[in-house]
C-alpha positions in Angstrom: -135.8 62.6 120.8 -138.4 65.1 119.2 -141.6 65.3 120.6 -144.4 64.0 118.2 -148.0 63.9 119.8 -148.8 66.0 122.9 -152.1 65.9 124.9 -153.4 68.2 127.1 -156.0 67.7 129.8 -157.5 69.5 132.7 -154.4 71.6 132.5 -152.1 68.7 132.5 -149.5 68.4 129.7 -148.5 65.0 129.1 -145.7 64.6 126.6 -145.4 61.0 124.9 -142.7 60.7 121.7 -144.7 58.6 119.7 -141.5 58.3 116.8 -139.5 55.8 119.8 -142.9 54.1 120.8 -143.3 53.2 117.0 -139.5 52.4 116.8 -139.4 50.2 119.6 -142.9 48.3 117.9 -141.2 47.6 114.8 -138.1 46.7 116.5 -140.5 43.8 118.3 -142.4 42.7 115.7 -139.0 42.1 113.2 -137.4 40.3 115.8 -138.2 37.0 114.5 -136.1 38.3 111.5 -133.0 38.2 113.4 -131.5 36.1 115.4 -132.9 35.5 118.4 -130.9 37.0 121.6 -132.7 37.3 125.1 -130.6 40.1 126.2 -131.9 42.2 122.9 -135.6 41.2 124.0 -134.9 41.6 127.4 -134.5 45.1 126.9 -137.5 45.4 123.8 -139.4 44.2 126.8 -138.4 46.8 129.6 -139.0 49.4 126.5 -142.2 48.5 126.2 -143.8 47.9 129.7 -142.4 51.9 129.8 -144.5 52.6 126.5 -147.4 50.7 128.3 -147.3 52.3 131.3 -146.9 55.8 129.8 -150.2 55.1 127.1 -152.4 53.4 129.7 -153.1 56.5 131.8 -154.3 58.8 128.9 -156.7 55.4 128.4 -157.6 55.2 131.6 -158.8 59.0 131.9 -160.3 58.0 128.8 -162.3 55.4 130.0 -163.1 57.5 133.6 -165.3 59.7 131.3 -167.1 57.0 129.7 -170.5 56.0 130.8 -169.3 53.1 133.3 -172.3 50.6 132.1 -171.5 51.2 128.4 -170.4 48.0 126.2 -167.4 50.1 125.0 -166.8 51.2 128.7 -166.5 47.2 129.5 -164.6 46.4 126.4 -162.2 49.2 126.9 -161.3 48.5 130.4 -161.2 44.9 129.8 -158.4 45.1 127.2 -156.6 47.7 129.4 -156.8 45.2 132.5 -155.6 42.6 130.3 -152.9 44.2 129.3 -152.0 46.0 132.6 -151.8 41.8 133.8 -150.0 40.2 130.8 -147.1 43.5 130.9 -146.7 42.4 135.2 -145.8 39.1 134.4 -141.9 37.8 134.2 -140.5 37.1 130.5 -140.1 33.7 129.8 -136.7 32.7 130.1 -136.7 30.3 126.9 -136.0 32.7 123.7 -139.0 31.4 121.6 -141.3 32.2 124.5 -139.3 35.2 125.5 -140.1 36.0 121.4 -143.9 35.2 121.8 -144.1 37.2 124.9 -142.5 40.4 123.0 -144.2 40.6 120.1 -147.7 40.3 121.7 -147.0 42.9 124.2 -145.0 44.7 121.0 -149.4 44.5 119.6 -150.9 45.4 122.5 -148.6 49.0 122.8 -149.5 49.2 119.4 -153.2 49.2 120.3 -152.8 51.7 122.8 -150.7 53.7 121.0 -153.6 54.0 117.9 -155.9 54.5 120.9 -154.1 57.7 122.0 -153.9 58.5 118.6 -157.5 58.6 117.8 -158.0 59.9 121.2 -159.7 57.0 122.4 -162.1 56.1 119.8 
């Protein structure tokens, strides 16, 4: 795997291969191409609850940092709570839903991924 963004904070060096977080997006979001298998979106979904977990503290620290009675603030942490919830929850066992469930989580790591990109807007 190679190593392509790297933050740094408060001394901290946090290491996140944004080439397999990208993969594994694209991977969600063509799904629907293929046929549909729960076992393959089983494991797109364990992928990216890992990619979720992994972006959310860099926006986290981000959001510690903000002015807490900001509207951004607000908006920030209610998308990261959001998706914090939605990423908990089980997969639904019927491979549409499954499908649904996947890509939308497949968008929201996107999100956070262009968040840490930008370094948190």
């Amino acid at each position: 795997m190679q190593d392509s963004g790297v933050v740094a904070e408060a001394g901290e060096l946090d290491v996140i291969d944004v080439l397999t977080i990208e993969e594994t997006i694209k991977m969600a979001l063509g799904a629907s191409r293929r046929q549909l298998q729960v076992s393959t979106l089983v494991d797109l979904e364990a992928h990216l609850r890992g990619h979720i977990a992994l972006l959310q503290e860099p926006a986290r620290k981000a959001a510690d940092q903000m002015w807490h009675g900001s509207v951004k603030w607000h908006r920030l942490i209610t998308r990261l709570d959001n998706i914090e919830r939605q990423a908990a929850q089980e997969l639904c066992p019927l491979p549409f839903g499954a499908l649904i469930e996947v890509q939308l989580m497949a968008r929201d790591c996107q999100w956070l991924l262009d968040g840490y990109r930008e370094g948190w807007r």
